[in-house]
N, C-alpha and C positions, 0 to 999 in steps of 0.2 A: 180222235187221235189217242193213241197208246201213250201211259205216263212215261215219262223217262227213264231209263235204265242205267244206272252207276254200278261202280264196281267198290264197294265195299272195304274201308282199309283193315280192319281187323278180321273178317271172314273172305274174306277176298270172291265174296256171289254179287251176282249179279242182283241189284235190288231196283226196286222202283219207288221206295218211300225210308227218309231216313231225315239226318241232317249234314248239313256244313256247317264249318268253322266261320269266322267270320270275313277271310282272304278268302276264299270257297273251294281251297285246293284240298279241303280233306270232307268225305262222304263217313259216315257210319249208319248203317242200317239198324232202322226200328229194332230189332231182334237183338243186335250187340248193345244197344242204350240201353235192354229192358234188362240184360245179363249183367249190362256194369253196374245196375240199380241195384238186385240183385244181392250181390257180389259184395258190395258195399254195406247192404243193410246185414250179410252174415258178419260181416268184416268188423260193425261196429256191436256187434250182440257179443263176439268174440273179447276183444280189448277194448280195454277201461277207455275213455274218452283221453285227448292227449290234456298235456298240462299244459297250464298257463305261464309265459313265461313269469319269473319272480317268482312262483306258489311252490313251495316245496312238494315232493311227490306222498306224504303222508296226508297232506290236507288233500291234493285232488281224488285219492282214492280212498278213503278214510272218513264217513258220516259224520257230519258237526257232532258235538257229545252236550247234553241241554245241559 
């Protein structure tokens, strides 16, 4: 028996291997998880990590000084 066939909510293809949410109303295919992965890892090469609340923006981006 041929795997199942969904329809993809970000590329909108027809896929046979991907996930759902945990309600199971939303599909996203292998290929769009490995792009959001991706995506993300240029996203955080780009800007500095976010800040903590309460840390001023000097100390999050700013190397301890010995």
């Amino acid at each position: 028996m041929p795997p199942s066939v969904e329809i993809c909510v970000v590329c909108h293809r027809l896929r046979s291997s991907g996930s759902r949410n945990q309600d199971g109303d939303i599909f996203i295919c292998v290929q769009c998880e490995a792009d959001a992965d991706q995506l993300l890892e240029i996203q955080d090469a780009i800007w500095p990590p976010a800040v903590v609340a309460g840390e001023s923006t000097d100390e999050a981006t700013t190397p301890a000084q010995p």
